[in-house]
N, C-alpha and C positions, 0 to 999 in steps of 0.2 A: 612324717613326710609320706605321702599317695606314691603308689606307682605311679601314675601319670606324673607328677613332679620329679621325679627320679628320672623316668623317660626323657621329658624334658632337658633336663642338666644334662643327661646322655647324650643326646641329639646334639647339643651346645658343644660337646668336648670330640665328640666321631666320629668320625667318616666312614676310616678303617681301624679297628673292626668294625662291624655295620653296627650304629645303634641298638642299644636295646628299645624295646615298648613296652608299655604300659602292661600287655599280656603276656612279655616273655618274664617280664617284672614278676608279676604276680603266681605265674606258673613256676618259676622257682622258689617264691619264698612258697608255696602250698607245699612244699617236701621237710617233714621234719625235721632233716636235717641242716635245712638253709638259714641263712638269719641276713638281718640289717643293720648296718650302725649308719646313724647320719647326725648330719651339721646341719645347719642351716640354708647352705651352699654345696652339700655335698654327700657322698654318701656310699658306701659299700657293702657288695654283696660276696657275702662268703657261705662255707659248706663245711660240716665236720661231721667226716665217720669213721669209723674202725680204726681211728688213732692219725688218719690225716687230715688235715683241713685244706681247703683250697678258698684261693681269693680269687672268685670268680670276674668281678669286675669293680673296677673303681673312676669314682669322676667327681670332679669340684669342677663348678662352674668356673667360667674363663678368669670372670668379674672377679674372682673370691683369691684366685691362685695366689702361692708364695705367703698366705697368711699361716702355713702350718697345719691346716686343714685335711690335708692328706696325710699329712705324719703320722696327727692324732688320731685319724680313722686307721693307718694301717698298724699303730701300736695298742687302737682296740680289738682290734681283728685277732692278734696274736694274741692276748689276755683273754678271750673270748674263745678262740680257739682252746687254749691250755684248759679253760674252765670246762671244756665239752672232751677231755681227753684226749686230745691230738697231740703227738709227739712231735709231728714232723708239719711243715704247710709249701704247698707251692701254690703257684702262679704262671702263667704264659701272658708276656709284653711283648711289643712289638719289638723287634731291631730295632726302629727308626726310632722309637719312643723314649729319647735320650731322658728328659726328665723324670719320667716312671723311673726308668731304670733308675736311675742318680738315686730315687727317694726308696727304695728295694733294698739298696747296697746299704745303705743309712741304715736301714732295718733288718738286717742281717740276711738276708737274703744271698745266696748265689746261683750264679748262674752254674747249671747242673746240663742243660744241653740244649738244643735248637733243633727246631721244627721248621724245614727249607718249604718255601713257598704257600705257607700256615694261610696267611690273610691274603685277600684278594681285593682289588682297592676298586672303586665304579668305574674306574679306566680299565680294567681287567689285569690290570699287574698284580705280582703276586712280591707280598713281603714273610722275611721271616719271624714266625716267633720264636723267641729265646725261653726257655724254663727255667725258672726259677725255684732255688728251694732253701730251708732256713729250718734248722732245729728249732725243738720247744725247748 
C-alpha cells in the first residue's frame, strides 16, 4: 500500500485527529524505527525502541469496518512489536472514540491515563486523549 493510499483511508476515517498525508506517511516510516502492516482496506502505523513500542495510528476504511480488519492489524502490531524487543506498547485514542477503545480493551490494552484537552477538532473544541498501555 503507497502513502498516498494510507492518506487516503486516513482522510476517510478523521477528522479529529487531523488526518495524516501522504508526507507525514512517508516521513515516519523514513525512521528506522517505524514500520507498516496493512490490509487491503487498512493499515497501521507503529514504532519500536528501547523496549517500547507505540501504535502510532490506525484506520480501516468506513466500507471495510467490523470485518476484523483492525483486530488483525492490532494483533500484528504486538507480534511485531515483541519481535523488535518491546516489552511494553502504548497508544493515545480519542475519549469520544468508543469503538477504538472497545477494540484496545479486546487487545489487552489499559487505560494507564488521560491527556485533558489533547485533540483539537476544526470547530476549535478540544477533546481528550486517554493513554493507553498493554504488556508484551
Amino acid at each position: 500500500m503507497t502513502a498516498a493510499e494510507m492518506a487516503a483511508i486516513h482522510a476517510a476515517c478523521f477528522v479529529t485527529p487531523r488526518p495524516w498525508s501522504a508526507a507525514n506517511i512517508t516521513a515516519t516510516l523514513d525512521s528506522a524505527f517505524a514500520f507498516v502492516l496493512s490490509e487491503p482496506q487498512g493499515f497501521l502505523l507503529g514504532r519500536a525502541v528501547a523496549g517500547e513500542a507505540e501504535l502510532l495510528t490506525l484506520a480501516v476504511a468506513p466500507e471495510a469496518r467490523n470485518r476484523g480488519i483492525g483486530g488483525r492489524l492490532v494483533a500484528a502490531f504486538l507480534a511485531e512489536a515483541m519481535a523488535r524487543g518491546a516489552e511494553s506498547a502504548f497508544l493515545e485514542v480519542s475519549a469520544a472514540n468508543l469503538p477504538a477503545q472497545r477494540l484496545y480493551a479486546a487487545k489487552g490494552f489499559e487505560l494507564q491515563g488521560k491527556r485533558r484537552a489533547y485533540y483539537q477538532t476544526p470547530e476549535g473544541d478540544r477533546l481528550d486523549a486517554l493513554v493507553l498501555t498493554c504488556r508484551l
